[in-house]
C-alpha positions as CSV (number, residue, x, y, z in Angstrom):
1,X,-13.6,26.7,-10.8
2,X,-15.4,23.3,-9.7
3,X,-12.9,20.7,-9.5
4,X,-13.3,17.4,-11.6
5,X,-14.2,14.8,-9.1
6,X,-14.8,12.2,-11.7
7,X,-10.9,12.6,-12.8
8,X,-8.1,11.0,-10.0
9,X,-4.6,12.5,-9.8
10,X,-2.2,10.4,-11.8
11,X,-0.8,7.9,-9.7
12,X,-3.4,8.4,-7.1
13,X,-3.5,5.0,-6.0
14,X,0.1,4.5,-6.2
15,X,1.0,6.6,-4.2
16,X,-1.4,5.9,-1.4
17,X,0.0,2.7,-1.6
18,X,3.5,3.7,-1.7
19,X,2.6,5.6,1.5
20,X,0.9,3.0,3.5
21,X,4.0,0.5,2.6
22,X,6.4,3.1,3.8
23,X,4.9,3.7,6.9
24,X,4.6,-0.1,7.6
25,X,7.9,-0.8,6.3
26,X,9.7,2.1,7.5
27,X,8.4,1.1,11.6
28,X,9.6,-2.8,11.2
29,X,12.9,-1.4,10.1
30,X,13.3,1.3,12.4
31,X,11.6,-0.1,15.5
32,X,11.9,-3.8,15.5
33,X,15.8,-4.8,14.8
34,X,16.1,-2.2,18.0
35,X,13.3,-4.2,20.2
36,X,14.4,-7.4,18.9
37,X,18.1,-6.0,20.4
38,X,16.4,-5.3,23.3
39,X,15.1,-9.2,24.0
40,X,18.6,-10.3,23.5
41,X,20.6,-7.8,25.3
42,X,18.5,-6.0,27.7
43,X,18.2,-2.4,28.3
44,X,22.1,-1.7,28.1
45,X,24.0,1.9,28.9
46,X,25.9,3.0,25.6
47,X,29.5,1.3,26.3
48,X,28.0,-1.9,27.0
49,X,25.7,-1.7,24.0
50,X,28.8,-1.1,22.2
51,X,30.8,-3.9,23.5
52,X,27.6,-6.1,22.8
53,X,27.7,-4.8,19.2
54,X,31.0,-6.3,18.8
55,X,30.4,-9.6,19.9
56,X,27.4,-9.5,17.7
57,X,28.8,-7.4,14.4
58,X,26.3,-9.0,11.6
59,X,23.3,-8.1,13.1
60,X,24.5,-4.7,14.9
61,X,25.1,-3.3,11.5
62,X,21.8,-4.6,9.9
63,X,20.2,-3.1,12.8
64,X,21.5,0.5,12.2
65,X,21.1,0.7,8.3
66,X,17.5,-1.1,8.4
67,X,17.2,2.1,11.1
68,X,18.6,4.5,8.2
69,X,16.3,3.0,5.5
70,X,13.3,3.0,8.2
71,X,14.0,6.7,8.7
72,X,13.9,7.8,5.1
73,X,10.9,5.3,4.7
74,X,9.1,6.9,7.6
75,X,9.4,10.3,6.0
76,X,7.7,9.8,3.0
77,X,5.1,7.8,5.2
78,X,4.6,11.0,7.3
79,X,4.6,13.3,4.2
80,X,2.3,11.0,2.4
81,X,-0.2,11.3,5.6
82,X,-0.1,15.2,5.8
83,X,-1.4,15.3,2.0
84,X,-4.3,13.3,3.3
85,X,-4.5,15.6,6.7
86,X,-4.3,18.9,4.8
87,X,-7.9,18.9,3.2
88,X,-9.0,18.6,7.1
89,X,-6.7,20.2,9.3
90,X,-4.8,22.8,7.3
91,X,-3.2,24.8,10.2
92,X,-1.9,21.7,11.9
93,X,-0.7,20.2,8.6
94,X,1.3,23.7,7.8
95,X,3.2,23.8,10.7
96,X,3.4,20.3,11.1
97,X,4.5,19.0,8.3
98,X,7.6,21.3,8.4
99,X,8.7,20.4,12.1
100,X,8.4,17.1,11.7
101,X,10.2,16.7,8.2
102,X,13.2,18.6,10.2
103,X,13.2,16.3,12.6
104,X,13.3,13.5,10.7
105,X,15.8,14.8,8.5
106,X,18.0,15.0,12.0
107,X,16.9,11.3,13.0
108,X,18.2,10.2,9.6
109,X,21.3,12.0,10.3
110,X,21.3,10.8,13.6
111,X,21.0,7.1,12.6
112,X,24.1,7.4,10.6
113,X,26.4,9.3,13.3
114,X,25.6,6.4,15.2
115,X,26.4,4.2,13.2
116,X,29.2,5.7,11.9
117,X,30.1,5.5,15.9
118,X,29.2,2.7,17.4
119,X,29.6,0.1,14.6
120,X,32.3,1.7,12.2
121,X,34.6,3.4,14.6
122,X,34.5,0.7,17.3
123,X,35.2,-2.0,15.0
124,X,38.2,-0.1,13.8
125,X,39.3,1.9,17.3
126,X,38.1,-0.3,19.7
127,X,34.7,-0.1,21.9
128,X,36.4,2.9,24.8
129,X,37.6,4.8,22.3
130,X,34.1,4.6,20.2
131,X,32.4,5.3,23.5
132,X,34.9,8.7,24.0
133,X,34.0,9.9,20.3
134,X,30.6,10.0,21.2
135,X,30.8,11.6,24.6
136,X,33.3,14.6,23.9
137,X,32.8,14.7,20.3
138,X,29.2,14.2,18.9
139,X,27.6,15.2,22.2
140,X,29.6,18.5,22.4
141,X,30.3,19.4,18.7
142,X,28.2,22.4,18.1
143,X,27.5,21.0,13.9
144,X,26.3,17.7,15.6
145,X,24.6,19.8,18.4
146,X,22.6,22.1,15.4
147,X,22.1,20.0,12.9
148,X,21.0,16.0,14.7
149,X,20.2,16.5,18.3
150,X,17.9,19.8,18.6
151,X,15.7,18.4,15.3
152,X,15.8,14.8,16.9
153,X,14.6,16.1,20.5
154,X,12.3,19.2,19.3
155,X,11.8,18.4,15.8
156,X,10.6,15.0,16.2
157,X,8.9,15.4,19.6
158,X,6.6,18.2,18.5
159,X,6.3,17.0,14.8
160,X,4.8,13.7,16.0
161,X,2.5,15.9,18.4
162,X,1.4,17.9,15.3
163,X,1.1,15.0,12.9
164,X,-1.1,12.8,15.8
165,X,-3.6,15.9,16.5
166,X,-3.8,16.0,12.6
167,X,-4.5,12.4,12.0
168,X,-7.4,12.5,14.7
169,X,-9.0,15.3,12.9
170,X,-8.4,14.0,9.8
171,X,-11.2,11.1,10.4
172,X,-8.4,8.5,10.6
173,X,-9.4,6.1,13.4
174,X,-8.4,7.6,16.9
175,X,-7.1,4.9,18.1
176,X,-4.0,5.4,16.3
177,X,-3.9,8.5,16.6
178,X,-3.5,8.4,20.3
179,X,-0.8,5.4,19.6
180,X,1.2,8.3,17.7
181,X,1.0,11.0,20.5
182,X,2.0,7.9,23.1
183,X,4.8,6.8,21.3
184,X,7.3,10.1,21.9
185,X,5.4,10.8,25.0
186,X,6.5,8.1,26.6
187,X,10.0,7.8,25.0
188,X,11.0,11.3,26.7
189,X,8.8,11.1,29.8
190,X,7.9,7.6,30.5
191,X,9.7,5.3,32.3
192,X,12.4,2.9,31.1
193,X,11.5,-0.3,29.7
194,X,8.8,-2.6,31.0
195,X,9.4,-6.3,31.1
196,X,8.8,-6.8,27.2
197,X,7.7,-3.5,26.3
198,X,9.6,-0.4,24.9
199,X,8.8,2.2,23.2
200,X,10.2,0.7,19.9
201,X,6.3,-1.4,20.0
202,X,4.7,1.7,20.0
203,X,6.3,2.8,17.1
204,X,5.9,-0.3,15.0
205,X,2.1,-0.7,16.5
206,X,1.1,3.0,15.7
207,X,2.7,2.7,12.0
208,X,1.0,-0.5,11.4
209,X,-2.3,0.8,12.3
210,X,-1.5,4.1,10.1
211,X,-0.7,1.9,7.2
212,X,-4.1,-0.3,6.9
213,X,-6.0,2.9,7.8
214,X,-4.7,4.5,4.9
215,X,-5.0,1.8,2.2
216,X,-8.9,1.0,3.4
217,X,-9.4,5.3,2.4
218,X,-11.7,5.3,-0.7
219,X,-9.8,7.0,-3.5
220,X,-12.1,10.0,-3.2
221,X,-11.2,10.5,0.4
222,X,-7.6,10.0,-0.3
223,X,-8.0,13.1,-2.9
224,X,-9.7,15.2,-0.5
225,X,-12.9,14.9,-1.8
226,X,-14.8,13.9,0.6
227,X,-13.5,16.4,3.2
């Protein structure tokens, strides 16, 4: 059967829209309270962040529940992007689309450990003993272990691979494509920060670009018809 091309998907446009403002939003939220961390504090090991967190409590927390929104906000970006990249690159989107929704689920889970960690439990046990918590409890706790960091490292690391490749067959400008692949890249095998940049630009810049590439699709490209 010929499919109606004449007739859009009920909330076609909505959606793409819904998915370009989640994939905008959900980097600023995720990405910049982090980086803007980073111009006031430096690149800091975890029981210094943590003492700087309590000198600095009001925007500590806004940081780490703008990083939980961001995370659910960048997960209906991605899915929204592999329902474009599925009328192009089927196999990638398949596999993709499952290992990176994994591993996002463990980076939202892993935003609120944290701050269930560093904010919450420092604030009411003190900065050493938030810093012990983490270090013989969430880094050796087998549930913790399973379920936050093998998604975060594996799921995320290849998902984002998968979703990049995906985009850049997809017709979706290459540019950010290769902005995607850079970003975890360079946040497990790059060096540490340099001067003003981090890693948490690359996200935020490779988002952005996602976002207006998405809402300039036609609607008929959007739907796949074009493919």
């Amino acid at each position: 059967m010929q499919r109606n091309d004449t007739m859009a998907p009920p909330f076609s446009r909505a959606i793409q829209i819904i998915v370009a403002g989640s994939l905008a939003l959900g980097g600023v939220l995720t990405g910049g309270l982090q980086y803007l961390e980073y111009l006031l504090a430096g690149d800091l090991e975890r029981k210094d962040q943590i003492a700087w967190g309590l000198d600095h409590q009001a925007f500590y927390r806004a940081e780490w529940v703008a990083g939980m929104f961001g995370g659910f906000l960048l997960l209906l970006g991605f899915l929204g992007l592999w329902q474009f990249t599925r009328w192009h690159a089927p196999r990638l989107t398949a596999i993709g689309a499952v290992i990176l929704t994994w591993g996002l689920a463990g980076q939202v889970f892993s935003d609120v450990g944290t701050f269930t960690a560093q904010v919450v439990a420092a604030d009411v046990l003190g900065g050493d003993r938030a810093e012990q918590l983490i270090a013989d409890g969430y880094m050796k706790d087998l549930g913790m272990i399973v379920g936050v960091l093998v998604p975060v490292i594996a799921g995320m690391f290849f998902g984002v691979l998968l979703l990049a490749a995906a985009c850049w067959r997809s017709g979706l400008p290459k540019g950010a494509a290769a902005l995607v692949a850079l970003w975890p890249l360079w946040d497990f095998f790059g060096p540490s920060p340099l001067g003003p940049f981090t890693t948490d630009l690359l996200l935020i810049g490779s988002t952005a670009w996602l976002a207006v590439s998405v809402m300039l699709l036609s609607g008929a490209r959007w739907r796949g018809q074009n493919a």
